[in-house]
C-alpha positions as CSV (number, residue, x, y, z in Angstrom):
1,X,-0.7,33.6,-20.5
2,X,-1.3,30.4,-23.0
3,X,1.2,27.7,-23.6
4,X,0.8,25.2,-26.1
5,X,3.2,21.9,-25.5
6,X,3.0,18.5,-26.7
7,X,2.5,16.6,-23.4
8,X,1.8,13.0,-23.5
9,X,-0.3,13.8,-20.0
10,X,-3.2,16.5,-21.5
11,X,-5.3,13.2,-22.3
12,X,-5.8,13.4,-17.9
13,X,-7.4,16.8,-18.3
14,X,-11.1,16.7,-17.6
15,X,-13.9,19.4,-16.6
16,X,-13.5,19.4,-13.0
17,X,-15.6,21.3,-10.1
18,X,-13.0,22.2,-7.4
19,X,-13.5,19.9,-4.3
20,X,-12.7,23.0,-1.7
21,X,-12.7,26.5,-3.6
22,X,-12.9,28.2,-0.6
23,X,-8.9,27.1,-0.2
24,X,-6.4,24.0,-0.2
25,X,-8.4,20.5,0.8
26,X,-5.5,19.3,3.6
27,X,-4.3,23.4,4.5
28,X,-7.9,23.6,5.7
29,X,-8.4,20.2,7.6
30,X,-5.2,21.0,9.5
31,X,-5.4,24.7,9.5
32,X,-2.1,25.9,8.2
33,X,-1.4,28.7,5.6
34,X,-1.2,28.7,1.9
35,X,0.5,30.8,-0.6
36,X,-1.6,30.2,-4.0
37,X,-4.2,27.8,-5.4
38,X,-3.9,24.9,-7.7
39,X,-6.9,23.1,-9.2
40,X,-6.2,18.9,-10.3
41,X,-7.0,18.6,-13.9
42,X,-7.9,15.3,-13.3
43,X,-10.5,15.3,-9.9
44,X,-10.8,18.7,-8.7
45,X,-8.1,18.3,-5.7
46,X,-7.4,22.2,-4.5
47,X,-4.1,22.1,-3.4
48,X,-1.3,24.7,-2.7
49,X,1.4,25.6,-4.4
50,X,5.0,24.5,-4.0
51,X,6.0,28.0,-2.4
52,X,3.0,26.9,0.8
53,X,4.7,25.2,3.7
54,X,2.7,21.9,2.8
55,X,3.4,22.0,-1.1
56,X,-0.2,20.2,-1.0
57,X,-0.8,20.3,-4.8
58,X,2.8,18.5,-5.9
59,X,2.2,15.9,-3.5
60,X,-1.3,15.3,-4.6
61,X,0.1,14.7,-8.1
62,X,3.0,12.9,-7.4
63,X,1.3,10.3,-4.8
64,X,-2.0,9.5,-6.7
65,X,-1.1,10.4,-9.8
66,X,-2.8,13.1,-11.3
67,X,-0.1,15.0,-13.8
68,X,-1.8,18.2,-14.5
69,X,-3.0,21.5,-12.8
70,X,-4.0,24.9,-13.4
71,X,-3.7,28.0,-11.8
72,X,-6.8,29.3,-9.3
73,X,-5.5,32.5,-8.9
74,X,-7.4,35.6,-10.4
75,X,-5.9,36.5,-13.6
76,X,-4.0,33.3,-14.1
77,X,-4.8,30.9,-16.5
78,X,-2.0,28.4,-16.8
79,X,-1.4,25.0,-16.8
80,X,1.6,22.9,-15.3
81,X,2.5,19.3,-15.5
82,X,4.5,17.5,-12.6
83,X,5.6,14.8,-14.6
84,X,7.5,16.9,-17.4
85,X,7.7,19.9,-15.2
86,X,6.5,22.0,-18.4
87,X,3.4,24.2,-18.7
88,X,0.5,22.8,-21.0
């Protein structure tokens, strides 16, 4: 699934390595679950999703600033963006 939007924030898309693919960065330092995978657009933060007890990917965009992830689930290769709450 593709979706093509006119978001200001695509220009803080860059080729990123995830920083933790084995899982989400703070879920692992604390050793609590996750639900799903999100990748930072901008650094390569693995965070989880917003379904995850510690929503580690929203908060990673919303306190530093990074607008825009994607998916790191098999099969899934969407995009969202916190700011506009769309998908990019």
């Amino acid at each position: 699934m593709t979706f093509v939007h006119a978001d200001p924030h695509v220009t803080a898309i860059r080729a990123v390595v995830p920083r933790t693919p084995q899982g989400c960065e703070e879920c692992l330092r604390l050793g609590t679950p996750w639900v799903h995978l999100r990748l930072c657009l901008t650094c390569g933060h693995v965070g989880c999703c917003d379904s995850s007890p510690g929503k580690h990917a929203s908060a990673h965009a919303h306190t530093i600033g990074h607008p825009i992830v994607q998916s790191m689930e098999p099969g899934e290769d969407w995009r969202w963006c916190y700011v506009d709450q769309n998908f990019v």
